[in-house]
Rosetta silent file (secondary structure, phi, psi, omega in degrees, C-alpha in Angstrom):
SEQUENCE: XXXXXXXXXXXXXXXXXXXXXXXXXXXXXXXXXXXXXXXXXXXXXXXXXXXXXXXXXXXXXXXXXXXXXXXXXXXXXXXXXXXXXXXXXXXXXXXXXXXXXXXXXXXXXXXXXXXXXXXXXXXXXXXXXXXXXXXXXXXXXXXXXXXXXXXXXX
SCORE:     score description
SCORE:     0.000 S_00000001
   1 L     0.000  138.406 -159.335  -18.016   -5.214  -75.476 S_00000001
   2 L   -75.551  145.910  168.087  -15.580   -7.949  -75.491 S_00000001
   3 L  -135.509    9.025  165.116  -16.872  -11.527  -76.248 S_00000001
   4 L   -70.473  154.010 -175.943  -13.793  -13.125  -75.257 S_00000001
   5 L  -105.588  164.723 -174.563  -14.015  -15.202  -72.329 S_00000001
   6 L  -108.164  126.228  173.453  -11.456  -15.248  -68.962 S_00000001
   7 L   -60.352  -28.317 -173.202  -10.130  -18.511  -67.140 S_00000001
   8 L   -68.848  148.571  167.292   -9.934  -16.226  -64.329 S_00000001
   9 L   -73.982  172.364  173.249  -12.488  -17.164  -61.704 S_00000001
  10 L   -93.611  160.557  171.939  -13.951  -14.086  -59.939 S_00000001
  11 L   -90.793  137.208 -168.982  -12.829  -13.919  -56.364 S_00000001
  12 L   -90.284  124.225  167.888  -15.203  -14.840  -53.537 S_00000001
  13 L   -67.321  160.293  178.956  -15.189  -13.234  -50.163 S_00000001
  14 L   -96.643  127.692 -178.077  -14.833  -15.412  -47.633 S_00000001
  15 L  -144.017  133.620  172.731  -18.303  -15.099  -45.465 S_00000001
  16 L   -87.122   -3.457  170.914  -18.961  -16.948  -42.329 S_00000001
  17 L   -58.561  -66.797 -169.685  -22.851  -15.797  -42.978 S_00000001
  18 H   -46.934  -65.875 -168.211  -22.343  -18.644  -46.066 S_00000001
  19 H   -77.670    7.068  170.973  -21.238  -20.707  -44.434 S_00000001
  20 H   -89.380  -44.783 -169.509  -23.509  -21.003  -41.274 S_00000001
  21 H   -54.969  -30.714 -159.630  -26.437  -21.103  -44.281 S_00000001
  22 H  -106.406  -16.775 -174.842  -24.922  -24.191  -45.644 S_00000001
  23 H   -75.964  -52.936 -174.226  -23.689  -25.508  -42.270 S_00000001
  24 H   -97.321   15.127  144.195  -27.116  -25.395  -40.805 S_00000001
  25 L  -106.506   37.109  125.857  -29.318  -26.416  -43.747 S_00000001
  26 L  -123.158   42.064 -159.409  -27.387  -29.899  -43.835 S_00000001
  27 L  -135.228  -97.000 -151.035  -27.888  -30.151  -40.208 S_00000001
  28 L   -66.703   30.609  177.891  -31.447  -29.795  -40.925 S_00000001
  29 L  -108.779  -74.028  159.535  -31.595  -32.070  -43.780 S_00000001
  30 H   -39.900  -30.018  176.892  -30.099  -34.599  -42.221 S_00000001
  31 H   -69.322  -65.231  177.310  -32.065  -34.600  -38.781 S_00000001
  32 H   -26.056  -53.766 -166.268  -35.167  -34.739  -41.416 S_00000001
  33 H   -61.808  -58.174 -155.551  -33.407  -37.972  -43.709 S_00000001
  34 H   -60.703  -57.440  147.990  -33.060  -39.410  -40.124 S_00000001
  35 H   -43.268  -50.594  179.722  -36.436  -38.756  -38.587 S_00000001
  36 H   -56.481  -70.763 -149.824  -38.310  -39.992  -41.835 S_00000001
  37 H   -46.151  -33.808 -152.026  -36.081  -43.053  -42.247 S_00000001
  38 H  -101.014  -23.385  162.422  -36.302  -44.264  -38.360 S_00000001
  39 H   -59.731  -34.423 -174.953  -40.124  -43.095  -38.656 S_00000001
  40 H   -87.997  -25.830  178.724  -40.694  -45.030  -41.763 S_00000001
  41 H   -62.831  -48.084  167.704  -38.706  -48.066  -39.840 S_00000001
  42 L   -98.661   46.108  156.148  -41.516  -47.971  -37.368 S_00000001
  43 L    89.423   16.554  161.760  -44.208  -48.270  -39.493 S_00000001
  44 L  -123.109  104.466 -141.497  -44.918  -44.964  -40.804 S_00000001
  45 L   -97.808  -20.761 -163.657  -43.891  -45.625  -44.295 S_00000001
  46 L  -103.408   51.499  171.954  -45.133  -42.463  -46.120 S_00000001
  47 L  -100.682  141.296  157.307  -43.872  -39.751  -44.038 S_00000001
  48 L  -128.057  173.985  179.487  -40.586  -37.584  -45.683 S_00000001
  49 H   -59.421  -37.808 -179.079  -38.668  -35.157  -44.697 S_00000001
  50 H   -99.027   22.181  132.739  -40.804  -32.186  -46.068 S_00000001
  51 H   -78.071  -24.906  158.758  -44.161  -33.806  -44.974 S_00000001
  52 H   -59.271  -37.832  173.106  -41.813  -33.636  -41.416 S_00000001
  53 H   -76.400  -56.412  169.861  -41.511  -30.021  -42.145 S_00000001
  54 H   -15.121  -77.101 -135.442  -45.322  -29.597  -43.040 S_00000001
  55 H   -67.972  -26.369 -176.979  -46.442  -31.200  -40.164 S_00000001
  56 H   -67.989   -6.530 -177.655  -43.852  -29.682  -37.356 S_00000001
  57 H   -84.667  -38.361 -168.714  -45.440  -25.875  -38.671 S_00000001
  58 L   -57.542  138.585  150.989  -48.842  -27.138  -37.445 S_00000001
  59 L   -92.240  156.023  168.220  -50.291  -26.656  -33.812 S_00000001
  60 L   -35.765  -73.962 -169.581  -52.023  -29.072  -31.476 S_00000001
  61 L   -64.035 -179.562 -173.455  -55.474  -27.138  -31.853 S_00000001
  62 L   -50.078  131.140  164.552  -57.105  -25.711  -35.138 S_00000001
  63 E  -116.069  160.302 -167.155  -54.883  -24.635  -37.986 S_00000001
  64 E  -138.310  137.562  167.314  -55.915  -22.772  -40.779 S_00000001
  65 H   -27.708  -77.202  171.034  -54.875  -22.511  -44.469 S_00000001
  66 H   -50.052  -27.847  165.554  -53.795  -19.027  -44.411 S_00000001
  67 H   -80.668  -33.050 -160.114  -51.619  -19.314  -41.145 S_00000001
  68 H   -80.981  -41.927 -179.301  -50.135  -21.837  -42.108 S_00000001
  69 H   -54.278  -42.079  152.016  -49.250  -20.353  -45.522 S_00000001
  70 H   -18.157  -78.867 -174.804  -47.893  -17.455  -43.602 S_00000001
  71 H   -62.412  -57.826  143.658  -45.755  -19.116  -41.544 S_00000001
  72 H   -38.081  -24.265 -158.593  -43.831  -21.165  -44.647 S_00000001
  73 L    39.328   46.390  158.634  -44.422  -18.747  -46.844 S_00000001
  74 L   -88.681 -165.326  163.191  -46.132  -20.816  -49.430 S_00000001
  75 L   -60.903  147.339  124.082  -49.910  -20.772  -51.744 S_00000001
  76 H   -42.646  -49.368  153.630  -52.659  -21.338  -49.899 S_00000001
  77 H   -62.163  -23.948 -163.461  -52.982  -24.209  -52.569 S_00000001
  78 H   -80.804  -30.406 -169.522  -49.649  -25.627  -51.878 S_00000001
  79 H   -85.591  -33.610  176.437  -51.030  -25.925  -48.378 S_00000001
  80 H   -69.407  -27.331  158.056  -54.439  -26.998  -49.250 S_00000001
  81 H   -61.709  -36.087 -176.291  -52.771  -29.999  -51.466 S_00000001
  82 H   -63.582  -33.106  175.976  -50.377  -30.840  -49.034 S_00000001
  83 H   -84.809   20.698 -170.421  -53.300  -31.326  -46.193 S_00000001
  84 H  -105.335  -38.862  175.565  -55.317  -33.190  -48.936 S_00000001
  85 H   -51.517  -67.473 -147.728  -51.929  -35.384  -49.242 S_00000001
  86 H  -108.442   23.930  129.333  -51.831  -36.009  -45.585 S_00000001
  87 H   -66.547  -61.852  153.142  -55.392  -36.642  -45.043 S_00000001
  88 H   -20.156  -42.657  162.880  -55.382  -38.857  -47.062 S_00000001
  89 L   -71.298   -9.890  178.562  -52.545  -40.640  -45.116 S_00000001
  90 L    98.301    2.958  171.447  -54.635  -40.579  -41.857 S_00000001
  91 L   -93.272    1.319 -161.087  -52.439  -37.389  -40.121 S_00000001
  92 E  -156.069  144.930  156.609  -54.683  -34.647  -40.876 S_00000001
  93 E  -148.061  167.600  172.342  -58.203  -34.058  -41.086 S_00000001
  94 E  -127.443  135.415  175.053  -60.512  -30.867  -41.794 S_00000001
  95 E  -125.566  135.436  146.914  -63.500  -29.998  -40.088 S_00000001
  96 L   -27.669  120.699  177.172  -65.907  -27.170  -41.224 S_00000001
  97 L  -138.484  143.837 -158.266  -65.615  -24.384  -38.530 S_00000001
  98 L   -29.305  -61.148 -176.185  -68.535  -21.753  -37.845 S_00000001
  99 L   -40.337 -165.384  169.903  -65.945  -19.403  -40.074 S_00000001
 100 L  -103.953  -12.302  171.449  -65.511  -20.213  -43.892 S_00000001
 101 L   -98.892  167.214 -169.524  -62.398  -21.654  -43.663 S_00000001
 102 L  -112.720  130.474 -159.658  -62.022  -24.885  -42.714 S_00000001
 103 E  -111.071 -179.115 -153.161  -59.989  -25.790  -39.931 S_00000001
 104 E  -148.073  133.012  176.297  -57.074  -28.666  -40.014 S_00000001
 105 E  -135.954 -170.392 -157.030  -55.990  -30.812  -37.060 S_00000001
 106 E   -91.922  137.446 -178.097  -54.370  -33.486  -35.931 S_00000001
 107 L   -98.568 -177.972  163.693  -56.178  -36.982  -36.554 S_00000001
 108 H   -72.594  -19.748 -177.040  -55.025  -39.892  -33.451 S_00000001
 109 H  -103.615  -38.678 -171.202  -52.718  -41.235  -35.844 S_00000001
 110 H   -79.151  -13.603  166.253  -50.959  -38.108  -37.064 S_00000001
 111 H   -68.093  -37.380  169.353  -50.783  -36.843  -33.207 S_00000001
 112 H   -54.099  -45.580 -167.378  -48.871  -40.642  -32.530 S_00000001
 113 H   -42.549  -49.289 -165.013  -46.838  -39.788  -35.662 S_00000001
 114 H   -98.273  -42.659  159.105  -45.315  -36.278  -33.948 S_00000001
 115 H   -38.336  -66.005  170.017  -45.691  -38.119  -30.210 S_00000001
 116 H   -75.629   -3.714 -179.016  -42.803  -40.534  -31.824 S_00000001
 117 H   -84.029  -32.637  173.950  -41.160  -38.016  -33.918 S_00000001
 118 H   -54.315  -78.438  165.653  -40.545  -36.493  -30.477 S_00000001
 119 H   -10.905  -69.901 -173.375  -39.515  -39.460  -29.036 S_00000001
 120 H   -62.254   -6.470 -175.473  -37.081  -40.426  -31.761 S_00000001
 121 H   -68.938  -61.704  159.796  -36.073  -36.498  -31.239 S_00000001
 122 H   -22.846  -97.634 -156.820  -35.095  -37.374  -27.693 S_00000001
 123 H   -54.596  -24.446  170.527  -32.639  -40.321  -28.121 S_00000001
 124 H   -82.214    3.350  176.624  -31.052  -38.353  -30.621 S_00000001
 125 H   -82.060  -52.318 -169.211  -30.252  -35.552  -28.187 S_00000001
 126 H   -45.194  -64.948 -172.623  -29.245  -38.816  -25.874 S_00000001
 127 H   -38.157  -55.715 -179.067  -27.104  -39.578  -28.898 S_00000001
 128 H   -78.030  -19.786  178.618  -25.446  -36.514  -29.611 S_00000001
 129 H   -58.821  -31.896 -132.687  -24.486  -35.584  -25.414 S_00000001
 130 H   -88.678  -21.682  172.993  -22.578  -38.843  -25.952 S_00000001
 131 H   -70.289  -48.373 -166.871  -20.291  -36.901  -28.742 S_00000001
 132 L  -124.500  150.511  151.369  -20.891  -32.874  -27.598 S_00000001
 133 L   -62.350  138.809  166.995  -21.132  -31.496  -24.066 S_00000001
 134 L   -70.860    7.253  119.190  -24.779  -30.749  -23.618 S_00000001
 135 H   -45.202  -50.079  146.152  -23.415  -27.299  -22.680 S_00000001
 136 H   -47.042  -27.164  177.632  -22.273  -26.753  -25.656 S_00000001
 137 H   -83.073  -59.641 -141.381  -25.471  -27.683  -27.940 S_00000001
 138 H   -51.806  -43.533 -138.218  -27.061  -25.447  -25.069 S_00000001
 139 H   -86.494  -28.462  167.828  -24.863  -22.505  -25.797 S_00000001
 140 H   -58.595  -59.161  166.668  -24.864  -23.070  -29.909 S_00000001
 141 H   -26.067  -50.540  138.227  -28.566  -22.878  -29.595 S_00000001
 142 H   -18.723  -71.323 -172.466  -27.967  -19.407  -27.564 S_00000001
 143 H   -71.655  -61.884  168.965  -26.068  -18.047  -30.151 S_00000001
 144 H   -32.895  -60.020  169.193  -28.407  -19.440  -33.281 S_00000001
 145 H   -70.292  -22.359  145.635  -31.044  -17.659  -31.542 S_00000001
 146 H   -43.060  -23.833  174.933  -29.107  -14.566  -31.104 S_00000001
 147 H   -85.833  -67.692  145.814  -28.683  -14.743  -34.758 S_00000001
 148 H    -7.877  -62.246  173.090  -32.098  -14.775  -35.613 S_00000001
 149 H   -72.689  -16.996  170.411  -33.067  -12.192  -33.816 S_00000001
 150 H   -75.234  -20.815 -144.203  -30.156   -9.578  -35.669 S_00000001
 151 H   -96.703  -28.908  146.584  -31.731  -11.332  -38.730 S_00000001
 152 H   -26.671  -85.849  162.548  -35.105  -10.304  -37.401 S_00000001
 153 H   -43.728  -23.985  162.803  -34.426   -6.783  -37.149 S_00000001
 154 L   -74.170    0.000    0.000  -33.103   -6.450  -40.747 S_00000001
């Protein structure tokens, strides 16, 4: 085996699969950056973007460790630290339920918190019509979910 090394680069296919992965995780980065920051502007200073992720996995009603871990596809510890995090902050609380697990809701303040994340969700749809036909987001949306669902089946 050779141990010289080659200046050539290897050649890279060109894949539009890459690039929708990179196009639409800094779409979702950014919506996050944007949502904390105008969320932290109105007085909810500790929220970030992946406490934003956390909390948008969650339902109104009883959540559970284990669904939730599912659904991210984290630990059951990662999730059990995270709601220990954001109990602490006053968004989350756990109540003892008949079961053995313990189930984790929404406190009054973390239900404002996602009431205004909505909100600030809103003006930025207002924002973006003023840029894109809202026929157009509709139909990218269409398609995104169309994608999914081959991605599903694999």
């Amino acid at each position: 085996m050779s141990t010289r090394f080659t200046n050539e680069a290897p050649s890279m296919a060109g894949s539009n699969t890459l690039q929708l992965f990179l196009e639409t995780a800094q779409i979702n980065l950014l919506i996050s950056k944007y949502l904390a920051n105008t969320l932290s502007e109105r007085g909810y200073h500790s929220v970030t973007p992946a406490m934003l992720q956390f909390l948008s996995a969650l339902e109104c009603g009883a959540n559970y460790a284990s669904e939730i871990a599912r659904q991210l596809g984290v630990s059951r510890q990662m999730v059990r630290k995270t709601v220990k995090e954001l109990s602490q902050a006053g968004y989350l609380q756990q109540i003892q339920s008949p079961k053995r697990q313990k189930q984790i809701r929404f406190t009054a303040e973390g239900e404002a918190l996602i009431a205004e994340a909505r909100e600030i969700l809103v003006q930025l749809d207002q924002n973006l019509f003023q840029e894109i036909d809202k026929n157009s987001i509709q139909k990218t949306l269409e398609q995104l979910r169309t994608i999914q669902a081959v991605l599903q089946e694999d």
